[in-house]
mmCIF file as gemmi writes it, N, C-alpha and C atoms, coordinates in Angstrom:
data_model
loop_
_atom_site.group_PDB
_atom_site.id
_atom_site.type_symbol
_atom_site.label_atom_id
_atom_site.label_alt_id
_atom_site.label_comp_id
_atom_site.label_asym_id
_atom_site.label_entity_id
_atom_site.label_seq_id
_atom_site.pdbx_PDB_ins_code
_atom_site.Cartn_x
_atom_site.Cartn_y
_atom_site.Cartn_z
_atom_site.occupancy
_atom_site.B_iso_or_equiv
_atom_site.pdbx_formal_charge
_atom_site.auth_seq_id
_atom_site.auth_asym_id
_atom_site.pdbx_PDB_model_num
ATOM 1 N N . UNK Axp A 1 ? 14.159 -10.035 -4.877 1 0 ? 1 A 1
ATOM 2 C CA . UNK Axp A 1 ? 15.04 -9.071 -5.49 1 0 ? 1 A 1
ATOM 3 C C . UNK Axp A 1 ? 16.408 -9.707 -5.625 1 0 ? 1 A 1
ATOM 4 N N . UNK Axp A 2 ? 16.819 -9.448 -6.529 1 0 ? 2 A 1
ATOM 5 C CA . UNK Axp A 2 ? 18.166 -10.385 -6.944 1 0 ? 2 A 1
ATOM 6 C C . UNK Axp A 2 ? 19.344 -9.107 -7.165 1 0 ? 2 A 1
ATOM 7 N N . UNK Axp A 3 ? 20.043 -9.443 -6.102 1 0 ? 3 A 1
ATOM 8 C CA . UNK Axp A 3 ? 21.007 -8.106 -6.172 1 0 ? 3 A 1
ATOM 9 C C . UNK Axp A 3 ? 22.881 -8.493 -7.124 1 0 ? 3 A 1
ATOM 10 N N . UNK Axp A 4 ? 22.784 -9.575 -6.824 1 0 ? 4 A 1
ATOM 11 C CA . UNK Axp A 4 ? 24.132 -10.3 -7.171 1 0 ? 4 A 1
ATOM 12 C C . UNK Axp A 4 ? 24.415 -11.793 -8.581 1 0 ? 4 A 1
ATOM 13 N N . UNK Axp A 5 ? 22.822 -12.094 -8.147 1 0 ? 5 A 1
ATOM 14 C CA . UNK Axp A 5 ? 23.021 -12.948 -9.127 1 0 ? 5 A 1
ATOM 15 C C . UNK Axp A 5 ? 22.526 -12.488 -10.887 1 0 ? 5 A 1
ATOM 16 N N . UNK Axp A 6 ? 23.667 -13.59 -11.604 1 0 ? 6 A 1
ATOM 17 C CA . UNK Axp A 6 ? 23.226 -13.019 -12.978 1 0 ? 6 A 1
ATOM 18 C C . UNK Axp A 6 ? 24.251 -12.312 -13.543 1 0 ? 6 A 1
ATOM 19 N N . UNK Axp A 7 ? 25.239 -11.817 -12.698 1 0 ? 7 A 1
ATOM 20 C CA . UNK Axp A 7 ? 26.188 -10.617 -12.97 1 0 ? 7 A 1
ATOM 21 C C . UNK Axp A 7 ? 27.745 -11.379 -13.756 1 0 ? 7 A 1
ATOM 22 N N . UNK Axp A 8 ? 27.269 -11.214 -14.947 1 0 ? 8 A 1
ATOM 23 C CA . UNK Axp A 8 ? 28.504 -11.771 -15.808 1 0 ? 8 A 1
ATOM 24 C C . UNK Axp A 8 ? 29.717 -10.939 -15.958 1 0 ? 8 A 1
ATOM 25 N N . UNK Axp A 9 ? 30.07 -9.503 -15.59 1 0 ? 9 A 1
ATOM 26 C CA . UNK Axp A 9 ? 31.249 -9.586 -15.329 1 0 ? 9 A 1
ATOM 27 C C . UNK Axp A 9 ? 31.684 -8.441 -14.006 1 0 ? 9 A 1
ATOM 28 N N . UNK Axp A 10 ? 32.232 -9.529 -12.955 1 0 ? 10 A 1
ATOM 29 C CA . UNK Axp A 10 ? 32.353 -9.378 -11.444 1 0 ? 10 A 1
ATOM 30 C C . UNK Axp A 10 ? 33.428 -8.271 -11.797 1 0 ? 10 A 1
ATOM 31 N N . UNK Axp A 11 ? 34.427 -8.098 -12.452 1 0 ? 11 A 1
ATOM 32 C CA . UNK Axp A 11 ? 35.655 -6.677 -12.265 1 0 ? 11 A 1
ATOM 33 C C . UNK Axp A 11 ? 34.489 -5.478 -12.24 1 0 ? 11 A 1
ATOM 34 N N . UNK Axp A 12 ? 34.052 -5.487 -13.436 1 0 ? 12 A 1
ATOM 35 C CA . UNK Axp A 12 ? 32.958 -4.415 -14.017 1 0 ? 12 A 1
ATOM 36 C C . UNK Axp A 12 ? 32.462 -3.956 -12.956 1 0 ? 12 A 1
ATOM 37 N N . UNK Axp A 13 ? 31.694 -4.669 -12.266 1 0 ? 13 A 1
ATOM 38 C CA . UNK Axp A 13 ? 30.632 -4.677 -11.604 1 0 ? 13 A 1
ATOM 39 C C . UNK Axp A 13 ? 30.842 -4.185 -10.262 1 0 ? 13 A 1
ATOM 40 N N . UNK Axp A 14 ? 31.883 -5.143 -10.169 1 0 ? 14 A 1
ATOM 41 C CA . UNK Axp A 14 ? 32.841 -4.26 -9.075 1 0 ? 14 A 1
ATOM 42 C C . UNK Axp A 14 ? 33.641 -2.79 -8.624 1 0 ? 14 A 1
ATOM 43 N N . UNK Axp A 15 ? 33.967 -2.264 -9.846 1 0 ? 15 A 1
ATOM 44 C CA . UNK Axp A 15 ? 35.048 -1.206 -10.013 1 0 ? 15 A 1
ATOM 45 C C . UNK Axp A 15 ? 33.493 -0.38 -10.309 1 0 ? 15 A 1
ATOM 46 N N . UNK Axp A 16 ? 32.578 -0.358 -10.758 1 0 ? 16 A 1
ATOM 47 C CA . UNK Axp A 16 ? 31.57 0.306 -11.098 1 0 ? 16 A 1
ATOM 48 C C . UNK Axp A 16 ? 30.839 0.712 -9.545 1 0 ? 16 A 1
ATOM 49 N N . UNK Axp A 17 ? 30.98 -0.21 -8.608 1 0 ? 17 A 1
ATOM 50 C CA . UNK Axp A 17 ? 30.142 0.25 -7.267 1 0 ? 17 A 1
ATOM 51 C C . UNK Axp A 17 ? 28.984 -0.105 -7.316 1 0 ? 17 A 1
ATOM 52 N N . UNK Axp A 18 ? 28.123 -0.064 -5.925 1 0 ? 18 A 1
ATOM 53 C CA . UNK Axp A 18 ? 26.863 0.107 -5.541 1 0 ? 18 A 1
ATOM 54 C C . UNK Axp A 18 ? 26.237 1.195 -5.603 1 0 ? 18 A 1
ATOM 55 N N . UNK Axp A 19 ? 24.759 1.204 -6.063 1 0 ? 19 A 1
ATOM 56 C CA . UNK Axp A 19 ? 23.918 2.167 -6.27 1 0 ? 19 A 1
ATOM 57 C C . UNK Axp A 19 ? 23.559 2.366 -4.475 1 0 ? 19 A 1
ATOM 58 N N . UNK Axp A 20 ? 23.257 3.751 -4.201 1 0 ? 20 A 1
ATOM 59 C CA . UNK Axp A 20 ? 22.762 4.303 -2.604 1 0 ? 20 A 1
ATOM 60 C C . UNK Axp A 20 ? 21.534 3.004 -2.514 1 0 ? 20 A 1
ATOM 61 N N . UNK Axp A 21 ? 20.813 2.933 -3.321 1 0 ? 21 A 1
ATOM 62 C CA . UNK Axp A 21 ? 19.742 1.9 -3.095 1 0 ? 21 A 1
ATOM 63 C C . UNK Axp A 21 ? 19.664 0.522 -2.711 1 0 ? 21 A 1
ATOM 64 N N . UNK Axp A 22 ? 20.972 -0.272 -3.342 1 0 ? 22 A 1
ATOM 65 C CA . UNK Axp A 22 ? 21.229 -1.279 -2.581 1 0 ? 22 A 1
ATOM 66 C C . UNK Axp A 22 ? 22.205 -1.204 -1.469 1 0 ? 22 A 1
ATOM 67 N N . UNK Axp A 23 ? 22.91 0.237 -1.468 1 0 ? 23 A 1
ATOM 68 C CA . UNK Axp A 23 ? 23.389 0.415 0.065 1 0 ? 23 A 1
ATOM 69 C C . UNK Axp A 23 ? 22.832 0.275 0.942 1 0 ? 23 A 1
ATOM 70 N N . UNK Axp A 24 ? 21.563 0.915 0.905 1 0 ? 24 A 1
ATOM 71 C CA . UNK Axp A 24 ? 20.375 0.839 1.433 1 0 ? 24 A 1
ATOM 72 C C . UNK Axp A 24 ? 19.727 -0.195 2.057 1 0 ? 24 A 1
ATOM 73 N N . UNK Axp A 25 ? 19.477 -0.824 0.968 1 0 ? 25 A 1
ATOM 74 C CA . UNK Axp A 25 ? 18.923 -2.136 1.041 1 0 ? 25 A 1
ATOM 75 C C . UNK Axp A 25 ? 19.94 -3.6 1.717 1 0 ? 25 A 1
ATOM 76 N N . UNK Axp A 26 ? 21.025 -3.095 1.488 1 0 ? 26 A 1
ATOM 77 C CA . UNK Axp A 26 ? 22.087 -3.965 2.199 1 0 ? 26 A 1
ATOM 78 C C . UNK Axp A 26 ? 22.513 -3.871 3.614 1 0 ? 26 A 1
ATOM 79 N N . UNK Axp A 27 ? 22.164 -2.123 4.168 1 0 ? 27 A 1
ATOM 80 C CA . UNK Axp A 27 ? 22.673 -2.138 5.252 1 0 ? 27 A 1
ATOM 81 C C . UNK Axp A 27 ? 21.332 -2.474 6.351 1 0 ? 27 A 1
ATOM 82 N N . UNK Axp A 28 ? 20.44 -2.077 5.655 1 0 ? 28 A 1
ATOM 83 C CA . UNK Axp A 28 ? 19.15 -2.484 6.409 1 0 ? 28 A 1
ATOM 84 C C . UNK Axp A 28 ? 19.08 -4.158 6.462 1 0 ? 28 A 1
ATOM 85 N N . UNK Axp A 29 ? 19.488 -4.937 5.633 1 0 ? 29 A 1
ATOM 86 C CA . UNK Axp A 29 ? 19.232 -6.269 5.792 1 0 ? 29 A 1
ATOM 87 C C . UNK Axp A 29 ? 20.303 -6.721 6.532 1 0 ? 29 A 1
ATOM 88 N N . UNK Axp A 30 ? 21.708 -6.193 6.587 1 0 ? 30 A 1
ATOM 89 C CA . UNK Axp A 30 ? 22.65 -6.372 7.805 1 0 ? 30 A 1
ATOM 90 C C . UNK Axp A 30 ? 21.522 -5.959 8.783 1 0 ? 30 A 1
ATOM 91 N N . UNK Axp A 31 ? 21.403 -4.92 9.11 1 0 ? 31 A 1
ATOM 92 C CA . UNK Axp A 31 ? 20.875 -4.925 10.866 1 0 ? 31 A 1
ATOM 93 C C . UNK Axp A 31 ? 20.162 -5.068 10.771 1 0 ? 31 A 1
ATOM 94 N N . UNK Axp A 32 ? 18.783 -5.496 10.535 1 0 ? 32 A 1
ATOM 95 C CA . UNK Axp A 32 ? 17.948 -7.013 10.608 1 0 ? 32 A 1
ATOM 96 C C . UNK Axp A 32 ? 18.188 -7.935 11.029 1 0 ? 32 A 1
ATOM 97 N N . UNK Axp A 33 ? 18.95 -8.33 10.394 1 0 ? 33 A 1
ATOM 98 C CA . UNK Axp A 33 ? 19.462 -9.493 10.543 1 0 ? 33 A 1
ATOM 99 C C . UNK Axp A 33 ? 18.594 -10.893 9.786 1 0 ? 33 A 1
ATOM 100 N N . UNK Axp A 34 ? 17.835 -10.254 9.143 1 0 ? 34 A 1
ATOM 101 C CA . UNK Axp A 34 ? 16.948 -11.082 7.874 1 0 ? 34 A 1
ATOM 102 C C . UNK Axp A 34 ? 17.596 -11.463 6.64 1 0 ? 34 A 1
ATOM 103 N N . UNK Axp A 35 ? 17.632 -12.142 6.09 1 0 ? 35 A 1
ATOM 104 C CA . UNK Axp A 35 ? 18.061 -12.647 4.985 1 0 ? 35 A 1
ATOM 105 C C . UNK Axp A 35 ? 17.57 -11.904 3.457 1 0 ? 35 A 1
ATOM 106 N N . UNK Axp A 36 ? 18.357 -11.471 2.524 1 0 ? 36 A 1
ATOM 107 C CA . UNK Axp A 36 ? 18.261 -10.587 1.319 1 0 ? 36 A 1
ATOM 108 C C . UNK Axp A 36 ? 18.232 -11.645 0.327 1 0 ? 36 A 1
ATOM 109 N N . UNK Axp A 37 ? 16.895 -11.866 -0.52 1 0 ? 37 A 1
ATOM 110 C CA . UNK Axp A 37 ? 17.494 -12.474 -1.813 1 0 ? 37 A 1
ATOM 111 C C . UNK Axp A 37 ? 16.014 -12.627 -1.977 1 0 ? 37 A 1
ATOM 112 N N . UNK Axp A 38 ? 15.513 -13.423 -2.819 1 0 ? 38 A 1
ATOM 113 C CA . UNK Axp A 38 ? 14.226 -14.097 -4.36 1 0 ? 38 A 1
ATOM 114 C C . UNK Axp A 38 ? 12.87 -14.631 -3.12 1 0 ? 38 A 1
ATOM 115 N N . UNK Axp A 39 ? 11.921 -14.024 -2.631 1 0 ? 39 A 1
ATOM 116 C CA . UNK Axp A 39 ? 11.026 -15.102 -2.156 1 0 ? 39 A 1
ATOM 117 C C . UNK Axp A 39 ? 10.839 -16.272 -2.522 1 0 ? 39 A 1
ATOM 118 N N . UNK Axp A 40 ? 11.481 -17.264 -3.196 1 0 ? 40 A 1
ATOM 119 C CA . UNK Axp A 40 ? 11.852 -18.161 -3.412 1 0 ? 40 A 1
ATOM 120 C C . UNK Axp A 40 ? 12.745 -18.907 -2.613 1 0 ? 40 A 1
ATOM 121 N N . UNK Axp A 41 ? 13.949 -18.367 -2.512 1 0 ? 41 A 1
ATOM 122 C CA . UNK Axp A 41 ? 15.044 -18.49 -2.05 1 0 ? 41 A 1
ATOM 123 C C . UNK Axp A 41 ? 14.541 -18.161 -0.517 1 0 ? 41 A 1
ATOM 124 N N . UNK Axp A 42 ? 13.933 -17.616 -0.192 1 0 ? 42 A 1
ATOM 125 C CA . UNK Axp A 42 ? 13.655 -17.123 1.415 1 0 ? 42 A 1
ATOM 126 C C . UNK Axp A 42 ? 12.855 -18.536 2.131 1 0 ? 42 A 1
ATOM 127 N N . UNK Axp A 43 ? 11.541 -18.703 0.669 1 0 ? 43 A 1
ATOM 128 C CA . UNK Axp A 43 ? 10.89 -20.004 1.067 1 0 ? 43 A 1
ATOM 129 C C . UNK Axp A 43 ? 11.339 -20.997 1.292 1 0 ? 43 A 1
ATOM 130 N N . UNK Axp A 44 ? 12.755 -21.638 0.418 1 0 ? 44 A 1
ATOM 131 C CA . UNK Axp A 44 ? 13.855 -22.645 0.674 1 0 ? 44 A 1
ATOM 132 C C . UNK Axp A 44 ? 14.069 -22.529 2.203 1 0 ? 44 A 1
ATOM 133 N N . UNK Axp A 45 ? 14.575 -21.472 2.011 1 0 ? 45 A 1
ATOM 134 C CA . UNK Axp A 45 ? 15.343 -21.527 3.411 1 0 ? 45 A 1
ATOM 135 C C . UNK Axp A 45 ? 14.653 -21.76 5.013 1 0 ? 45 A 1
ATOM 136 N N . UNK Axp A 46 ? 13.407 -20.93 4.571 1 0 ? 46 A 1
ATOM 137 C CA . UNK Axp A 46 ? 12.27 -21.317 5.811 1 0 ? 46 A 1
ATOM 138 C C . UNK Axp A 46 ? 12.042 -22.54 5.749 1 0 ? 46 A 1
ATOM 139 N N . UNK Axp A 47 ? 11.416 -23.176 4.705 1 0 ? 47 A 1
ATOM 140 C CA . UNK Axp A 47 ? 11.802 -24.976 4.323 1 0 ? 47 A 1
ATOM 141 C C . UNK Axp A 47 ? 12.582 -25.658 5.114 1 0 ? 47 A 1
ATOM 142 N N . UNK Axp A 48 ? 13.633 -25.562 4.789 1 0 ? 48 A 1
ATOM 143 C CA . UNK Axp A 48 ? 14.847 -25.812 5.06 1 0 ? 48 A 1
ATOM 144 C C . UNK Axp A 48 ? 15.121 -25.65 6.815 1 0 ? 48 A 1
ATOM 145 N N . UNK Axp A 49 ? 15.041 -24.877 7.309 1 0 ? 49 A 1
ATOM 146 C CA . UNK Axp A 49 ? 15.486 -24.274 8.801 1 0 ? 49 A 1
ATOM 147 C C . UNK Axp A 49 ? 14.232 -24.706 9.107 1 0 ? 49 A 1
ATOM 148 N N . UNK Axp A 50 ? 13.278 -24.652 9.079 1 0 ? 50 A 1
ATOM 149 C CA . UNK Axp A 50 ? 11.907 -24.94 9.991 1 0 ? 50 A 1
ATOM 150 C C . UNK Axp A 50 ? 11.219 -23.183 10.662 1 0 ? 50 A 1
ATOM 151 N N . UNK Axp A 51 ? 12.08 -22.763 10.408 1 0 ? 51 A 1
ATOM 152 C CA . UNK Axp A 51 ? 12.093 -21.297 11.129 1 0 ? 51 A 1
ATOM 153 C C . UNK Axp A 51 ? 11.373 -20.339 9.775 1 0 ? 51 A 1
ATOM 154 N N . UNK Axp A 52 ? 10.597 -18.768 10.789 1 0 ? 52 A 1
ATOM 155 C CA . UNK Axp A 52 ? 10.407 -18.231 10.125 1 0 ? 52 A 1
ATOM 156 C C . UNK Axp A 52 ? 11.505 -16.786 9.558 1 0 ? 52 A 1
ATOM 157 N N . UNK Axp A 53 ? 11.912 -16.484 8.556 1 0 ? 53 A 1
ATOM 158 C CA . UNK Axp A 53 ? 13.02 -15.683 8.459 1 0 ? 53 A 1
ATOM 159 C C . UNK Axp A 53 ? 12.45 -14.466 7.7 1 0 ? 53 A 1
ATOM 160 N N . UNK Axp A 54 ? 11.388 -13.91 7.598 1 0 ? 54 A 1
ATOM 161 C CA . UNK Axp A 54 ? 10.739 -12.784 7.516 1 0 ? 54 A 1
ATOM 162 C C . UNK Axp A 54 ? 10.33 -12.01 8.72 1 0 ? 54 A 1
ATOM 163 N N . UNK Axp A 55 ? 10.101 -10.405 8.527 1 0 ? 55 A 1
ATOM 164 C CA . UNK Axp A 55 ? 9.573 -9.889 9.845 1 0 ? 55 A 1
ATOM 165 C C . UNK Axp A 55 ? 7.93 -10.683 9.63 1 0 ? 55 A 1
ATOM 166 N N . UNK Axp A 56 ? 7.631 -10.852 11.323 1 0 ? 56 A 1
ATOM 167 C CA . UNK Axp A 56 ? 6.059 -10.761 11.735 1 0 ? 56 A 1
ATOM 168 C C . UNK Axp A 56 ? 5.365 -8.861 11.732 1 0 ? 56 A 1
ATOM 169 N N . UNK Axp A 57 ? 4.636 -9.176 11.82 1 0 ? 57 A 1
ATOM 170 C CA . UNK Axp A 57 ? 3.532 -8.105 12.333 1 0 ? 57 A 1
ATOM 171 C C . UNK Axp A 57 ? 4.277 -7.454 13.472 1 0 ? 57 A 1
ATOM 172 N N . UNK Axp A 58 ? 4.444 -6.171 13.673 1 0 ? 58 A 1
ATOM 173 C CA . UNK Axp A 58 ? 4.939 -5.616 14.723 1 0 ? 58 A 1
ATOM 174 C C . UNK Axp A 58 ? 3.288 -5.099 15.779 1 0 ? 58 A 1
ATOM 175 N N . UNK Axp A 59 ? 4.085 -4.995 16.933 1 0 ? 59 A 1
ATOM 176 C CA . UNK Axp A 59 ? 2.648 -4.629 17.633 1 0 ? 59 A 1
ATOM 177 C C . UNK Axp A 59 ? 1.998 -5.392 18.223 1 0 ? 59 A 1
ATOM 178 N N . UNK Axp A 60 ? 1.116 -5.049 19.234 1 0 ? 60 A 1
ATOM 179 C CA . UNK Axp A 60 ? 0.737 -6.378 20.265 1 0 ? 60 A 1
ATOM 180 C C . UNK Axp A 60 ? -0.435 -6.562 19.047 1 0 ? 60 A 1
ATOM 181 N N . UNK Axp A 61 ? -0.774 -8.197 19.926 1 0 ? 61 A 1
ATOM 182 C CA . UNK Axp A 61 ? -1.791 -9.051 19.102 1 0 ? 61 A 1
ATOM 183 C C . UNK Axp A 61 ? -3.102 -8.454 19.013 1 0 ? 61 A 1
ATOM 184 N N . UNK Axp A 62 ? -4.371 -8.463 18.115 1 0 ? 62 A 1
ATOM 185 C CA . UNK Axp A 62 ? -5.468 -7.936 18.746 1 0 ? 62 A 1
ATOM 186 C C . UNK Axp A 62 ? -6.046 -9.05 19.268 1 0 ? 62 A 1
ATOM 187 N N . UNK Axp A 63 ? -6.731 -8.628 20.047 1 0 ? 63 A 1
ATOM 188 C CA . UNK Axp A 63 ? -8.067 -9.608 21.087 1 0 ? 63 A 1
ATOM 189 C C . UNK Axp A 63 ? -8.802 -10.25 20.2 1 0 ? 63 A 1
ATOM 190 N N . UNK Axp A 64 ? -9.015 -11.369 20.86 1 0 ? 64 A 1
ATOM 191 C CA . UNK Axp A 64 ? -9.731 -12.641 19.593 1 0 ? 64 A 1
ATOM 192 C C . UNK Axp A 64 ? -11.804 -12.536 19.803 1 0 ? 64 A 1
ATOM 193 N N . UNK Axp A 65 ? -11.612 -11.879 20.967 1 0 ? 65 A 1
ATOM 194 C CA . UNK Axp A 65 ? -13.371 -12.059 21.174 1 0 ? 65 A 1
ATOM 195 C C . UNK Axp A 65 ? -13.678 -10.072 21.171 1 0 ? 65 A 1
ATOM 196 N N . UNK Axp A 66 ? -14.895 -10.073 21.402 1 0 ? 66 A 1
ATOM 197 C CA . UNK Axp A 66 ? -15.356 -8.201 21.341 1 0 ? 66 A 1
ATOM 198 C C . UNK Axp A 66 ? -15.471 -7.839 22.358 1 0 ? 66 A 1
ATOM 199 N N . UNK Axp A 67 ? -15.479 -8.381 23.588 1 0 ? 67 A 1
ATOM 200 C CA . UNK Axp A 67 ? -15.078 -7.773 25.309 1 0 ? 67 A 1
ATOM 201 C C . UNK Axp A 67 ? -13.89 -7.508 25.62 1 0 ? 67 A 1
ATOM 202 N N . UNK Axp A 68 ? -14.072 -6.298 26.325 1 0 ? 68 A 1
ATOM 203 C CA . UNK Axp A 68 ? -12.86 -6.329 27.053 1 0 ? 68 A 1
ATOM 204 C C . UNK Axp A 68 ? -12.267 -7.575 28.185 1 0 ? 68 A 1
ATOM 205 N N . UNK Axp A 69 ? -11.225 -7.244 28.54 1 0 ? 69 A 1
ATOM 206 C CA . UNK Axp A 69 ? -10.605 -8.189 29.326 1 0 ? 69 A 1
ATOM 207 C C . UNK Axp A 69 ? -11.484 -7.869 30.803 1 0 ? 69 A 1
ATOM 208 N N . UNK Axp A 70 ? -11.587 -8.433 32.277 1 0 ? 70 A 1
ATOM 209 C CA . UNK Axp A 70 ? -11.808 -8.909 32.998 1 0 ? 70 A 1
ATOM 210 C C . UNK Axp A 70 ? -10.429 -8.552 34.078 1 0 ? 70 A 1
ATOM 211 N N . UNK Axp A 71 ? -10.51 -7.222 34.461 1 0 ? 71 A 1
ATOM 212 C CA . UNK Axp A 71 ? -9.838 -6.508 35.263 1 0 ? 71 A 1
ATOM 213 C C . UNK Axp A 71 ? -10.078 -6.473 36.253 1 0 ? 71 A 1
């Protein structure tokens, strides 16, 4: 999602405001603390850092075999 780029004129664009949706979308990616921009640009950057900068799977792991554990 490309929120900033592309935007040929910054006064306009500016004095015009943010839609609630990328408020939205901006304040949630502040407290994240995940990075906002192009899966492209995300892939660079994971590239780049070695790190992963998307959420994982929330939630414990499931069990790799069909028994229970050994309590």
């Amino acid at each position: 999602m490309s929120l900033f780029f592309g935007i040929a004129d910054w006064p306009r664009y500016l004095a015009e405001g943010t839609s609630a949706r990328q408020e939205a979308l901006l304040g949630d990616f502040a407290q994240s603390g995940y990075p906002l921009g192009s899966d492209a640009w995300i892939d660079a950057l994971e590239t780049k850092s070695g790190r992963r900068l998307r959420p994982g799977q929330s939630g414990r792991p499931k069990r790799r075999s069909g028994k229970p554990p050994d309590d």
